[in-house]
PDB file of N, CA, C and O in Angstrom:
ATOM      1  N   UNK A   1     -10.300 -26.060   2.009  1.00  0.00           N
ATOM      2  CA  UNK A   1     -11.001 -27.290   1.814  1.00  0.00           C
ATOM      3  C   UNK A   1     -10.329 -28.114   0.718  1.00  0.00           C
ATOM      4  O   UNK A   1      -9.939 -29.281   0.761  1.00  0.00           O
ATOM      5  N   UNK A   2     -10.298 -27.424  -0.050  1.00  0.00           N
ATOM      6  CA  UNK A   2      -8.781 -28.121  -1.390  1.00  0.00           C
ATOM      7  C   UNK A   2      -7.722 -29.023  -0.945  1.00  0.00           C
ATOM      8  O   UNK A   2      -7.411 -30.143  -1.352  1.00  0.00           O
ATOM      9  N   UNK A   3      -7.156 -28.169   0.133  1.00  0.00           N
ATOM     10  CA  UNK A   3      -5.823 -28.445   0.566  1.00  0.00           C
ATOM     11  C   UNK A   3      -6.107 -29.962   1.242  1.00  0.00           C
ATOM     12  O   UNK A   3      -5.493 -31.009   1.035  1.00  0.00           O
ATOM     13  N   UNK A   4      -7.242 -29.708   2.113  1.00  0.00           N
ATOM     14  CA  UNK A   4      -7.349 -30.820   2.855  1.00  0.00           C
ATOM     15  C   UNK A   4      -7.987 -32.130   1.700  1.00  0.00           C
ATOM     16  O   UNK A   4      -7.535 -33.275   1.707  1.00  0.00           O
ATOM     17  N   UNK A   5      -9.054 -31.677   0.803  1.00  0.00           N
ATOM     18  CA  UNK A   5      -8.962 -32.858  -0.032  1.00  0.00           C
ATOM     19  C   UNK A   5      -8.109 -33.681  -0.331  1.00  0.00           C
ATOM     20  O   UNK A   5      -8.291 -34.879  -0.550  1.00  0.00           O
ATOM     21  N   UNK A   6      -6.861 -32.934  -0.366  1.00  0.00           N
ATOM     22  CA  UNK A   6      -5.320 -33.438  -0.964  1.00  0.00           C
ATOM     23  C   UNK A   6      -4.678 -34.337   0.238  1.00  0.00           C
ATOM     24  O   UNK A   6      -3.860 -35.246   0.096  1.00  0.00           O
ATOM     25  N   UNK A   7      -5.345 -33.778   1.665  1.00  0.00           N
ATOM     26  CA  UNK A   7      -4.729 -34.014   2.852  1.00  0.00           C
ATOM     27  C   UNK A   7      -3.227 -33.797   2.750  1.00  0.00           C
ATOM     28  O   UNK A   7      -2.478 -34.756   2.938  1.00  0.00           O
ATOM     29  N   UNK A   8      -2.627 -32.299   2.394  1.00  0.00           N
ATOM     30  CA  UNK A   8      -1.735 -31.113   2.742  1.00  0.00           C
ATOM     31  C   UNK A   8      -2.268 -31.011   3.746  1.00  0.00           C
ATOM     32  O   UNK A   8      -3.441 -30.976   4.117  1.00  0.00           O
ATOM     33  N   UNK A   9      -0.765 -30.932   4.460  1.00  0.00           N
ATOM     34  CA  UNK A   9      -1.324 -30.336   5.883  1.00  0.00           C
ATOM     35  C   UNK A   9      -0.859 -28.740   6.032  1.00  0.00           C
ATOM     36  O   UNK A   9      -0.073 -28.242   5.225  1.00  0.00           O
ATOM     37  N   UNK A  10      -1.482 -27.918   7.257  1.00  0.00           N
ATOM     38  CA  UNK A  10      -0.800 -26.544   6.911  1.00  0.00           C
ATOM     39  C   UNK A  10      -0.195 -26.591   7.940  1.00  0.00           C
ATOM     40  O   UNK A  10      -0.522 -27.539   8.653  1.00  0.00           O
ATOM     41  N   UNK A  11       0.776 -25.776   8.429  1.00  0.00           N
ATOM     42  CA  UNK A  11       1.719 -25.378   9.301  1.00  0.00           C
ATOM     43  C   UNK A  11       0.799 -23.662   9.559  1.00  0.00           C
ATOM     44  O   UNK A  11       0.572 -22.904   8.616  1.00  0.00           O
ATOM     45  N   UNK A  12       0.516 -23.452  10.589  1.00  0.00           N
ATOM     46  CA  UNK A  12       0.246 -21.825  10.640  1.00  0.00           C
ATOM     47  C   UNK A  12       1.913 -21.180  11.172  1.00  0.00           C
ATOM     48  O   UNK A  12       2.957 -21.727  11.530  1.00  0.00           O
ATOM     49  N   UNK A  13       1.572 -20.080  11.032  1.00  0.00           N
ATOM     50  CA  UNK A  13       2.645 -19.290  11.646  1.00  0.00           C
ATOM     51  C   UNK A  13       2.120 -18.633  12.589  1.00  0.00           C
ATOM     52  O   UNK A  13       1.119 -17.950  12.374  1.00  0.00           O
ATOM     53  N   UNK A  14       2.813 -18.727  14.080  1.00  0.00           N
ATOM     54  CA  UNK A  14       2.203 -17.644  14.487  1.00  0.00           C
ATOM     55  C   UNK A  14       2.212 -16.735  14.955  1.00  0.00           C
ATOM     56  O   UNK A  14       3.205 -16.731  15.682  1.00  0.00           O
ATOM     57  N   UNK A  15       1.606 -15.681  15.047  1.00  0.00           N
ATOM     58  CA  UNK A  15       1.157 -14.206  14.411  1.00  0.00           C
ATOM     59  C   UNK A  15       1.910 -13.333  15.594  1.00  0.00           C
ATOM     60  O   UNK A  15       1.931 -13.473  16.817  1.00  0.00           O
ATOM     61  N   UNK A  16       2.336 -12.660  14.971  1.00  0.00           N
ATOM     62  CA  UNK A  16       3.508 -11.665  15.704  1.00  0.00           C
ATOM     63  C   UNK A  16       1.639 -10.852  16.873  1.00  0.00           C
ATOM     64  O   UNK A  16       0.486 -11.284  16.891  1.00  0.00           O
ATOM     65  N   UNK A  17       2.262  -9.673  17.578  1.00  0.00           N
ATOM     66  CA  UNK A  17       0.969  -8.976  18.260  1.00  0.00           C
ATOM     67  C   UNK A  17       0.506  -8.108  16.812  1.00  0.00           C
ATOM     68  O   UNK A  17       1.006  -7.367  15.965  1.00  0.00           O
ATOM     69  N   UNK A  18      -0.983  -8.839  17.212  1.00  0.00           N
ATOM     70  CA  UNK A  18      -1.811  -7.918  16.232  1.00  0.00           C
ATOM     71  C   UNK A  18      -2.455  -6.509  16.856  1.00  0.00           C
ATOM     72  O   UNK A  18      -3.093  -6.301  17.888  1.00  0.00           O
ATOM     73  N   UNK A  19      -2.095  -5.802  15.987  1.00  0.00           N
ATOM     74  CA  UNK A  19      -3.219  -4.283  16.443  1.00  0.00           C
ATOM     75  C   UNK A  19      -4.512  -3.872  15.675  1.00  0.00           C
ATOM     76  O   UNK A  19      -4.418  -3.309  14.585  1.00  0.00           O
ATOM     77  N   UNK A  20      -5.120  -4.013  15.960  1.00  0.00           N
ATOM     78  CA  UNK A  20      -6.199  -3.456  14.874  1.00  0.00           C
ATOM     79  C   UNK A  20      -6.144  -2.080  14.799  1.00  0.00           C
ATOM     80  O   UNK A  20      -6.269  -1.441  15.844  1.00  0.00           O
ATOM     81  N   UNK A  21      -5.960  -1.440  13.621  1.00  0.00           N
ATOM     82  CA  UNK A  21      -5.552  -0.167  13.143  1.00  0.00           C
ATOM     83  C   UNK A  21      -7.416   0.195  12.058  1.00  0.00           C
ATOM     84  O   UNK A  21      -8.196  -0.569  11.490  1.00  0.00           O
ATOM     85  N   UNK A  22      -7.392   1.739  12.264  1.00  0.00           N
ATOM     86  CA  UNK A  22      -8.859   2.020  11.668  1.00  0.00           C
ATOM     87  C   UNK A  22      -8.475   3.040  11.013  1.00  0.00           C
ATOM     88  O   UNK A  22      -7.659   3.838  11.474  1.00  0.00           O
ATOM     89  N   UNK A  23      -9.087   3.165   9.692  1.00  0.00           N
ATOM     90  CA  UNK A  23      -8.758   4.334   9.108  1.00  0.00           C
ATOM     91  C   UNK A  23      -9.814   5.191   8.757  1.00  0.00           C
ATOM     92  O   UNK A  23     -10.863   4.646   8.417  1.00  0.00           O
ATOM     93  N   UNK A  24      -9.750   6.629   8.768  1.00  0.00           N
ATOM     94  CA  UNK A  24     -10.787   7.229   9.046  1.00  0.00           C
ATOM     95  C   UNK A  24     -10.651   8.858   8.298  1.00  0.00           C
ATOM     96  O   UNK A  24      -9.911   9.817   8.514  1.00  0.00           O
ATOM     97  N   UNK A  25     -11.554   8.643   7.517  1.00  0.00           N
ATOM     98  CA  UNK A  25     -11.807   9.535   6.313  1.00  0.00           C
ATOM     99  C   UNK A  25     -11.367  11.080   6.800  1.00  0.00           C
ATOM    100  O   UNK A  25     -11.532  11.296   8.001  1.00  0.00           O
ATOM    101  N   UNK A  26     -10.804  12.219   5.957  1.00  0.00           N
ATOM    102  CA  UNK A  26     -10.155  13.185   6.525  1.00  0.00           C
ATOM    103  C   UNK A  26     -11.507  14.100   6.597  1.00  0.00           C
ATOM    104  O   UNK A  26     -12.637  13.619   6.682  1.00  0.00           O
ATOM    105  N   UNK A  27     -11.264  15.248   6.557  1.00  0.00           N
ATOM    106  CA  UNK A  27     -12.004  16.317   7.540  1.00  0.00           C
ATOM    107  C   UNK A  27     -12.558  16.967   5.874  1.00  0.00           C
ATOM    108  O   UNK A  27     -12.087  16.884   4.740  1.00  0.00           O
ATOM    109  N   UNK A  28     -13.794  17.622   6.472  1.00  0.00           N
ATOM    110  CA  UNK A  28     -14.558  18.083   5.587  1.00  0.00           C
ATOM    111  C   UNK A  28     -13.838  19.115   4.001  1.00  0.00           C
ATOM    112  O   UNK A  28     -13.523  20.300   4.106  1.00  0.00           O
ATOM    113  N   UNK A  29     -13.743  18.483   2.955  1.00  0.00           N
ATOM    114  CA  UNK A  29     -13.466  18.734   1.466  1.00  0.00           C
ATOM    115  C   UNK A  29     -12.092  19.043   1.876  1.00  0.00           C
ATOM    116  O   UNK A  29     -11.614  20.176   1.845  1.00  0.00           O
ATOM    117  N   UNK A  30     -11.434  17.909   2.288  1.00  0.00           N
ATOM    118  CA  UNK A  30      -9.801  17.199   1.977  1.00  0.00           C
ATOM    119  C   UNK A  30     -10.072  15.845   1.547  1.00  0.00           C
ATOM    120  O   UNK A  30     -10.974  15.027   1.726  1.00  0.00           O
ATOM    121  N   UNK A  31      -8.682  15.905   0.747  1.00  0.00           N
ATOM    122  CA  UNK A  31      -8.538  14.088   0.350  1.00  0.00           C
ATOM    123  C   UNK A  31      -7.155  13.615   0.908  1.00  0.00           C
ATOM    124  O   UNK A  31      -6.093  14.225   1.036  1.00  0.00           O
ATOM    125  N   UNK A  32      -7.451  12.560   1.146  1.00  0.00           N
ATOM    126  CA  UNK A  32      -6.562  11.481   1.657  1.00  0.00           C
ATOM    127  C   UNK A  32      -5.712  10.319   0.778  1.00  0.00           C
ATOM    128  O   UNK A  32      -6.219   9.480   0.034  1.00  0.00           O
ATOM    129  N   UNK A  33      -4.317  10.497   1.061  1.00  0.00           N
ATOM    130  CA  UNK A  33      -3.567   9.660   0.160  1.00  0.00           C
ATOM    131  C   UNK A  33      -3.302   8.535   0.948  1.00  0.00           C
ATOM    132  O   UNK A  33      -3.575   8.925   2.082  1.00  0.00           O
ATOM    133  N   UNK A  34      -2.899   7.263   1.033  1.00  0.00           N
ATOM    134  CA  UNK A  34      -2.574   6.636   1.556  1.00  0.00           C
ATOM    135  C   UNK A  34      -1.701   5.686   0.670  1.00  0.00           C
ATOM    136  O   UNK A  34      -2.115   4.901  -0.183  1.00  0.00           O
ATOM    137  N   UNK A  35      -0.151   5.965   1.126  1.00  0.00           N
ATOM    138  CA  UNK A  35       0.778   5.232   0.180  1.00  0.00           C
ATOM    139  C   UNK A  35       1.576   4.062   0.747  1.00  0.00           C
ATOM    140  O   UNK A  35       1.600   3.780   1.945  1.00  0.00           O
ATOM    141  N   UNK A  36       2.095   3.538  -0.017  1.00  0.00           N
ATOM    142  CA  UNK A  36       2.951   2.399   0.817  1.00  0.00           C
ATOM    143  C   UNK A  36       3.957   2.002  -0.335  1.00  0.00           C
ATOM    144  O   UNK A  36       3.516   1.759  -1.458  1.00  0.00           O
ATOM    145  N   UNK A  37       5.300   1.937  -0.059  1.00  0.00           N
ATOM    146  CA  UNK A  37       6.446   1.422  -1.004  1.00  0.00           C
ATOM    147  C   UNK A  37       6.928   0.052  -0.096  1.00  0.00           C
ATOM    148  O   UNK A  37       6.731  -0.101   1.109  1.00  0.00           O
ATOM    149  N   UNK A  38       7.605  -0.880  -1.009  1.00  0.00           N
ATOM    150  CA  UNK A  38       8.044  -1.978  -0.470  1.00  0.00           C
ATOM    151  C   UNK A  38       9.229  -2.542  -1.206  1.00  0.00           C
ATOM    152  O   UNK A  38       9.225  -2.056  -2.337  1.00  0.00           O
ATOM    153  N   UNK A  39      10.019  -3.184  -1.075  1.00  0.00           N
ATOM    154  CA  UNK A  39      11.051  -4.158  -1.869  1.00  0.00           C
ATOM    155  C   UNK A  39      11.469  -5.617  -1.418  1.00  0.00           C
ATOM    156  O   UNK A  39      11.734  -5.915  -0.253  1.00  0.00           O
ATOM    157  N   UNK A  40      11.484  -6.192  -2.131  1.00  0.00           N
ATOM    158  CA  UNK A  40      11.827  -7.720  -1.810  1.00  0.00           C
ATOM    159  C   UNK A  40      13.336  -7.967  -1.943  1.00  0.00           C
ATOM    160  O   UNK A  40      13.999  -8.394  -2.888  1.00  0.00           O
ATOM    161  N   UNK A  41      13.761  -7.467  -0.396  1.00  0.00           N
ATOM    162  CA  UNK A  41      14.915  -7.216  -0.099  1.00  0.00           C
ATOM    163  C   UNK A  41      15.357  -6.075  -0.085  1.00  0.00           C
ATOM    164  O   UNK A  41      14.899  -5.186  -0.803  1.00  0.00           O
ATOM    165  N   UNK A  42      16.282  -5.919   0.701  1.00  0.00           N
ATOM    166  CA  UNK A  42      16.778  -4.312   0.930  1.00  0.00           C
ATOM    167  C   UNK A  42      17.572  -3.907  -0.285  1.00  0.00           C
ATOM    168  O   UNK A  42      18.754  -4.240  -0.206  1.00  0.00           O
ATOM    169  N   UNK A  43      17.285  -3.378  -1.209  1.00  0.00           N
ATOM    170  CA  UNK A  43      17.890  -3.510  -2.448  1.00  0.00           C
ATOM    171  C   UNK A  43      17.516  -4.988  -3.502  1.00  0.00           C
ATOM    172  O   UNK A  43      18.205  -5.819  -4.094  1.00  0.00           O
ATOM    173  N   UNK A  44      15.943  -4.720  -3.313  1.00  0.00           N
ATOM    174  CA  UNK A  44      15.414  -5.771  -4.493  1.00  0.00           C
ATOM    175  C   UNK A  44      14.621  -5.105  -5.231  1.00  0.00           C
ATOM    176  O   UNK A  44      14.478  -3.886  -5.327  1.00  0.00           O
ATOM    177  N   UNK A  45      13.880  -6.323  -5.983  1.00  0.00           N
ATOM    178  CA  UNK A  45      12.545  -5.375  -6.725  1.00  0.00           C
ATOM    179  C   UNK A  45      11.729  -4.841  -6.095  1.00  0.00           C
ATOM    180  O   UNK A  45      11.187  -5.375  -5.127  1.00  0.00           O
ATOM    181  N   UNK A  46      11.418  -3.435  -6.599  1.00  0.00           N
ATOM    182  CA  UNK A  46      10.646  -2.591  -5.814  1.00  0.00           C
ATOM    183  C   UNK A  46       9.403  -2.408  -6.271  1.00  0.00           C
ATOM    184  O   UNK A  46       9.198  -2.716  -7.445  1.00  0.00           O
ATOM    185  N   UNK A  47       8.234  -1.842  -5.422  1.00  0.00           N
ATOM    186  CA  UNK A  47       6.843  -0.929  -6.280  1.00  0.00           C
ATOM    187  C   UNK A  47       6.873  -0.244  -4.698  1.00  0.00           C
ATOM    188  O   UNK A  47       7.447  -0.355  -3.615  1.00  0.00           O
ATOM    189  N   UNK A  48       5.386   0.864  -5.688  1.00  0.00           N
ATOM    190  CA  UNK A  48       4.954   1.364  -4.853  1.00  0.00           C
ATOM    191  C   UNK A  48       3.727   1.998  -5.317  1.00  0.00           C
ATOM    192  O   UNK A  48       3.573   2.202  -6.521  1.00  0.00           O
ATOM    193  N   UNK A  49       2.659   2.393  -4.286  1.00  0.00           N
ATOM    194  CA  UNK A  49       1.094   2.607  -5.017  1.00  0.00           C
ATOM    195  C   UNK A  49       0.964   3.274  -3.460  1.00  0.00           C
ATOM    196  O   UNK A  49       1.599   3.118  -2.417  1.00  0.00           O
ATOM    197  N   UNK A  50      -0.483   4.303  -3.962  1.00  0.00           N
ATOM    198  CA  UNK A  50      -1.407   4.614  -3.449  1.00  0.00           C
ATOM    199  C   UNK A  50      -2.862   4.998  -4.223  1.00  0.00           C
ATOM    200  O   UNK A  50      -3.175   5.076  -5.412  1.00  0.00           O
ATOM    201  N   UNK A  51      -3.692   5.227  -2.784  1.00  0.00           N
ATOM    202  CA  UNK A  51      -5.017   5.294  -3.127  1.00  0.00           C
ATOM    203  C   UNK A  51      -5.912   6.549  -2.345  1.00  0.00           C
ATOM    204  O   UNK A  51      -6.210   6.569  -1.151  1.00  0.00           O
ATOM    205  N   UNK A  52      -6.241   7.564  -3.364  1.00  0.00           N
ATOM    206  CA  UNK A  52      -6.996   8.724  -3.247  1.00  0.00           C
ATOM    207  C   UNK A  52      -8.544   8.728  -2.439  1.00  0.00           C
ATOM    208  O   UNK A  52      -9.426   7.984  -2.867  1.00  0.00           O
ATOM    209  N   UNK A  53      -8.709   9.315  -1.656  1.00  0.00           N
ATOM    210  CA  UNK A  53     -10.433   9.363  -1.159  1.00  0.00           C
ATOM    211  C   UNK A  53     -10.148  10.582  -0.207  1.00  0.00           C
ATOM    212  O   UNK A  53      -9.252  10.908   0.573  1.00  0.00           O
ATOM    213  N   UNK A  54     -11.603  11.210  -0.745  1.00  0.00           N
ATOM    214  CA  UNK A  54     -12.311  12.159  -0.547  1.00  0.00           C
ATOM    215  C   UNK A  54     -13.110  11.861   1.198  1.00  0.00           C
ATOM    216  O   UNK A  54     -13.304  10.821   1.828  1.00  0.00           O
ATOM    217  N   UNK A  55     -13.383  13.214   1.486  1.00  0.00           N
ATOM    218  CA  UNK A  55     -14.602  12.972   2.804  1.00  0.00           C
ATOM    219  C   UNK A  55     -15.456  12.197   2.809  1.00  0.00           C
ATOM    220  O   UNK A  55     -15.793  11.665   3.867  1.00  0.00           O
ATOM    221  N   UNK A  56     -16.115  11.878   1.515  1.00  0.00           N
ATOM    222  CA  UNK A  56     -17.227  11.135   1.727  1.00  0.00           C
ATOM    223  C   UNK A  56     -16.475   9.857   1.700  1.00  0.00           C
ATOM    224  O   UNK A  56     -17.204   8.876   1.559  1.00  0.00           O
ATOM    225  N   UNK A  57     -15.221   9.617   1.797  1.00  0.00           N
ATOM    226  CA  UNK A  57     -14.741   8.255   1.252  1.00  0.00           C
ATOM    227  C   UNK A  57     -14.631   7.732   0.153  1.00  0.00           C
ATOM    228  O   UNK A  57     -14.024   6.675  -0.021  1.00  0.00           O
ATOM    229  N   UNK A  58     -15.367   8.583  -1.021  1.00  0.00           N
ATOM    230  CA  UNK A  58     -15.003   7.795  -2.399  1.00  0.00           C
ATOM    231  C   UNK A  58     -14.014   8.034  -3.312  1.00  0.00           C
ATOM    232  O   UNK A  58     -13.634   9.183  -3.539  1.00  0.00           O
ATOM    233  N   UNK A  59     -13.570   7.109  -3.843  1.00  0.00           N
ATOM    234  CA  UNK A  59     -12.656   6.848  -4.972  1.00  0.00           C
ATOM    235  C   UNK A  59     -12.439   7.331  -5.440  1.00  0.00           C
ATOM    236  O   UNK A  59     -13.076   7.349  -6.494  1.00  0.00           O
ATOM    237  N   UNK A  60     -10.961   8.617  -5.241  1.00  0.00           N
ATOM    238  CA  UNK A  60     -10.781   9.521  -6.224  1.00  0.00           C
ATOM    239  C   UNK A  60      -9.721   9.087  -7.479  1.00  0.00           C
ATOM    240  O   UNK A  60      -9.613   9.679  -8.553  1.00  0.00           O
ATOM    241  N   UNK A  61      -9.139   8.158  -7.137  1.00  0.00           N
ATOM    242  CA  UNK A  61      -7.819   7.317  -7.974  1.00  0.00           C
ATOM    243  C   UNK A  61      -6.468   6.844  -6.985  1.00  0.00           C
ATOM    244  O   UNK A  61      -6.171   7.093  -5.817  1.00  0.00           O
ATOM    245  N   UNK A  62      -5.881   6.113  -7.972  1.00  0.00           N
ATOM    246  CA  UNK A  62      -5.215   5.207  -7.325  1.00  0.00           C
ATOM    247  C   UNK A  62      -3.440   5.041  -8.541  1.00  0.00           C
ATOM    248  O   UNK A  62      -3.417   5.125  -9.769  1.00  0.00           O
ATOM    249  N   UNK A  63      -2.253   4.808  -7.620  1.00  0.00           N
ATOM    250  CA  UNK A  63      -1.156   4.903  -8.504  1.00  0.00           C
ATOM    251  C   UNK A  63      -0.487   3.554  -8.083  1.00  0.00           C
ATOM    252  O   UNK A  63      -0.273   3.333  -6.891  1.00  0.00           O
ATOM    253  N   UNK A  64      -0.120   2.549  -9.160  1.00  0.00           N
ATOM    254  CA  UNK A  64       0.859   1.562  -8.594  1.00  0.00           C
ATOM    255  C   UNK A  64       2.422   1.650  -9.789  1.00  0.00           C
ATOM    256  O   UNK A  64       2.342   2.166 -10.904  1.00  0.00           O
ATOM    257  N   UNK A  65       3.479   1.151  -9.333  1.00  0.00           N
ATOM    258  CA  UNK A  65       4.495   1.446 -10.550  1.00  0.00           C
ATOM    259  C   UNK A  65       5.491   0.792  -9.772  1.00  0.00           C
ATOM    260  O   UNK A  65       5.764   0.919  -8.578  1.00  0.00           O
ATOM    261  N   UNK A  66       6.050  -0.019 -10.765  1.00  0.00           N
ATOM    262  CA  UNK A  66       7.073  -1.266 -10.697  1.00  0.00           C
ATOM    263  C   UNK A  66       8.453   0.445 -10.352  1.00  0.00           C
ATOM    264  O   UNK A  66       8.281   1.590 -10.770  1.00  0.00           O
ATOM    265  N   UNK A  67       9.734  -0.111  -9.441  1.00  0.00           N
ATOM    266  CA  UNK A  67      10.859   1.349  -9.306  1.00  0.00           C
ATOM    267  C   UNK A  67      11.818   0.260  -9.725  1.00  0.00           C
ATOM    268  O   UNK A  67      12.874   0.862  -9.922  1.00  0.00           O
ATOM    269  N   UNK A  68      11.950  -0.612  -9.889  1.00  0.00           N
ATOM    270  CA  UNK A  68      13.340  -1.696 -10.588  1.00  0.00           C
ATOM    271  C   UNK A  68      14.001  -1.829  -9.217  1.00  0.00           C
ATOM    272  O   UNK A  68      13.326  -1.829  -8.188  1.00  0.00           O
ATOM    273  N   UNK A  69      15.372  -1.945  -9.218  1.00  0.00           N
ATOM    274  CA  UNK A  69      16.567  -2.438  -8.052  1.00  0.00           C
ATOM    275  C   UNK A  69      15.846  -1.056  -7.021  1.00  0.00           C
ATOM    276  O   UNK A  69      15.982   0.083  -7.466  1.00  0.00           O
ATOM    277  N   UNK A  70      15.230  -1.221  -5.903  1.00  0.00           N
ATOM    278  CA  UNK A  70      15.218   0.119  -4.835  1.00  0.00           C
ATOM    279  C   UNK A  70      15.778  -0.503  -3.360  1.00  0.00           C
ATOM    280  O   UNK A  70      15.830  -1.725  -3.216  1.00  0.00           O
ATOM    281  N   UNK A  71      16.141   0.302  -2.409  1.00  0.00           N
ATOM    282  CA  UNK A  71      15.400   0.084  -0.783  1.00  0.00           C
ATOM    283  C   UNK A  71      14.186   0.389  -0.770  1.00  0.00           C
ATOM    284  O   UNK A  71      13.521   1.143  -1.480  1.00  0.00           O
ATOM    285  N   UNK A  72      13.804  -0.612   0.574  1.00  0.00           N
ATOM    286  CA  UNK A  72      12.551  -0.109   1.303  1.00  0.00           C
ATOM    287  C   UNK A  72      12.069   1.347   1.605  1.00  0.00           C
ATOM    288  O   UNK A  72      10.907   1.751   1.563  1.00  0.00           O
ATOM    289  N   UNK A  73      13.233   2.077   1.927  1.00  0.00           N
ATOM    290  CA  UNK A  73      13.211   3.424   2.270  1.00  0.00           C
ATOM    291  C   UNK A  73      13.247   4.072   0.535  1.00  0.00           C
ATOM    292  O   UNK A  73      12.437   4.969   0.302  1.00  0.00           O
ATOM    293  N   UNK A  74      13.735   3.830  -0.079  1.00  0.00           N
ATOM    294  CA  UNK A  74      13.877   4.454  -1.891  1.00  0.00           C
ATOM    295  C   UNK A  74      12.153   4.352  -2.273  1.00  0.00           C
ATOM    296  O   UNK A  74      11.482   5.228  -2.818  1.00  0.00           O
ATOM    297  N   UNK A  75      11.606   2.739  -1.712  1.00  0.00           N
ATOM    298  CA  UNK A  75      10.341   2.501  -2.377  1.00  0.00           C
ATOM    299  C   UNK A  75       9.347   3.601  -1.897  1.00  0.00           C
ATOM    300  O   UNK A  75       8.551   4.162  -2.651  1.00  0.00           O
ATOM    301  N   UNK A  76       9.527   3.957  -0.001  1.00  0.00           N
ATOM    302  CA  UNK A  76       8.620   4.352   0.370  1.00  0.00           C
ATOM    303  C   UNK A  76       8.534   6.024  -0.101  1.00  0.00           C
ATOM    304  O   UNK A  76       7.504   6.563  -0.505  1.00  0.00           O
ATOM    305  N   UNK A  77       9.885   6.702   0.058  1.00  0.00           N
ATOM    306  CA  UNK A  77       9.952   7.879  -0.932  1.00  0.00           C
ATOM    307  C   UNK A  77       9.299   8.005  -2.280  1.00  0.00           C
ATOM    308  O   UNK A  77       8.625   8.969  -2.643  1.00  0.00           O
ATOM    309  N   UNK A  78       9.579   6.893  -3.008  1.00  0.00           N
ATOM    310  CA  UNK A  78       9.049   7.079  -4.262  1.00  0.00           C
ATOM    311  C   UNK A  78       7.468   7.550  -4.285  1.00  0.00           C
ATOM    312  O   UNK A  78       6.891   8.553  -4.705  1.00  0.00           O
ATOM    313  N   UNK A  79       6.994   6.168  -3.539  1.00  0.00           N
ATOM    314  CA  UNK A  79       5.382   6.647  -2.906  1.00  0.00           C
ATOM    315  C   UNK A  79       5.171   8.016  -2.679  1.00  0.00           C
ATOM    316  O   UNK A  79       4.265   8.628  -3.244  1.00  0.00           O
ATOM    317  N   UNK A  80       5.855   8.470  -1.983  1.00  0.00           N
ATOM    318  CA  UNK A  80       5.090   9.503  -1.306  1.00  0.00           C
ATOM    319  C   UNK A  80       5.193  11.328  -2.039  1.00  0.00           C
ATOM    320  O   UNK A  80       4.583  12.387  -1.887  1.00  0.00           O
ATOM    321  N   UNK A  81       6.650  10.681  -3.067  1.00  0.00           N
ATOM    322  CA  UNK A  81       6.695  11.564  -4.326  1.00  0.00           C
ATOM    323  C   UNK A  81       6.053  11.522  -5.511  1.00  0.00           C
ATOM    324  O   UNK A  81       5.914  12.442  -6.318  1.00  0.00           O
ATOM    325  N   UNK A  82       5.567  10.123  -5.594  1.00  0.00           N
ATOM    326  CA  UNK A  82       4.215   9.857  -7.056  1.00  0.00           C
ATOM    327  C   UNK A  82       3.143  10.775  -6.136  1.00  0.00           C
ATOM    328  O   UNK A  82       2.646  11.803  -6.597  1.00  0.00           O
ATOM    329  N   UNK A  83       2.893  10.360  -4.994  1.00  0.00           N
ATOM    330  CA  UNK A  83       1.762  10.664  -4.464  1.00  0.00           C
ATOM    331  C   UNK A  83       1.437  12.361  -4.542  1.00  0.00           C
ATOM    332  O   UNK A  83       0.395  12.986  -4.745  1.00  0.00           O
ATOM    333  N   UNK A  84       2.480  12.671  -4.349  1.00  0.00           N
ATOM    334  CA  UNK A  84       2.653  14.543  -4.646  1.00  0.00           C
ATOM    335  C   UNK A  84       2.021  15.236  -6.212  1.00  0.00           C
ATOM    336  O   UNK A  84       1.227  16.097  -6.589  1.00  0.00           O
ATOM    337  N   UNK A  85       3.036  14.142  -6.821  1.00  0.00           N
ATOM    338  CA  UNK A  85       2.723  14.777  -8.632  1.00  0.00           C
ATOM    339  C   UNK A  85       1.512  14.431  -8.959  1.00  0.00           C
ATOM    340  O   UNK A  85       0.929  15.069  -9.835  1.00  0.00           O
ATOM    341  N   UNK A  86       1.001  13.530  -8.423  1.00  0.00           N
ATOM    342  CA  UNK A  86      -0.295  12.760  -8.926  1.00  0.00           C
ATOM    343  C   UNK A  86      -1.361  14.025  -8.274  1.00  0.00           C
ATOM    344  O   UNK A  86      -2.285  14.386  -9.003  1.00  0.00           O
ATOM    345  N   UNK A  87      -1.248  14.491  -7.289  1.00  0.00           N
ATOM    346  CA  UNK A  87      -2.403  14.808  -6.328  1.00  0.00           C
ATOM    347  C   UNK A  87      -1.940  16.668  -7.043  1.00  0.00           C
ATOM    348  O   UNK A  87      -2.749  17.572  -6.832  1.00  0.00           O
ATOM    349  N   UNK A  88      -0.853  16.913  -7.691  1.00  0.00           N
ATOM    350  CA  UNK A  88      -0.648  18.284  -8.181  1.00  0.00           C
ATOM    351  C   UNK A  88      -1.092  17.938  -9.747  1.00  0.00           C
ATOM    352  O   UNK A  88      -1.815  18.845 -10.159  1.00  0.00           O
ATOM    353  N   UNK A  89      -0.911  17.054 -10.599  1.00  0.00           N
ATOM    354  CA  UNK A  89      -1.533  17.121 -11.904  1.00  0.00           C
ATOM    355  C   UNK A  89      -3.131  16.940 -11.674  1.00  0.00           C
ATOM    356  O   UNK A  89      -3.816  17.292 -12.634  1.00  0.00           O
ATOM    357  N   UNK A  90      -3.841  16.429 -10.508  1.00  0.00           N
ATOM    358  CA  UNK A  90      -4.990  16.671 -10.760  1.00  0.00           C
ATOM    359  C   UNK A  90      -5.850  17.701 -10.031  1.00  0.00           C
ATOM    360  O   UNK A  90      -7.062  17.914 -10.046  1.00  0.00           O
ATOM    361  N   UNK A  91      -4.844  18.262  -9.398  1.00  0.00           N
ATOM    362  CA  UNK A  91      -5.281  19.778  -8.875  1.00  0.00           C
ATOM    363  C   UNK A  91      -6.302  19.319  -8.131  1.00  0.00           C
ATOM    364  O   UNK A  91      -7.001  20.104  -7.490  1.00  0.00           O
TER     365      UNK A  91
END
């Protein structure tokens, strides 16, 4: 509504095929990591984070952390190796 106050116009993009994807809490007293690494550019700045939950679904914790110059593939490793130490220091 802003934009249009200004009368900016938008350009949409449009949308590659969407899937709707569901995620669905793990099996009775397991927890679930769910990580994701990324870089802005194949060899740019990197992070990577995930987020902990239990059966019932709640909030067990969560990791995000800047990796400096990575790949996409460096970022998503990193993830899934925080995700290890994190989920072994809290036993």
């Amino acid at each position: 509504m802003i934009l249009k106050a200004f009368r900016v116009t938008i350009n949409h993009l449009k949308a590659p095929n969407i899937i709707e994807v569901f995620w669905h809490p793990p099996i009775l007293n397991w927890t679930r990591c769910n990580i994701d690494g990324t870089s802005n550019g194949n060899h740019g700045p990197a992070s990577c984070g995930g987020v902990f939950r239990d059966h019932n679904v709640d909030f067990l914790g969560c990791f995000a952390e800047p990796l400096g110059i990575k790949s996409s593939y460096q970022a998503e490793l990193c993830g899934a190796m925080r995700a290890v130490e994190t989920a072994f220091e809290k036993h």
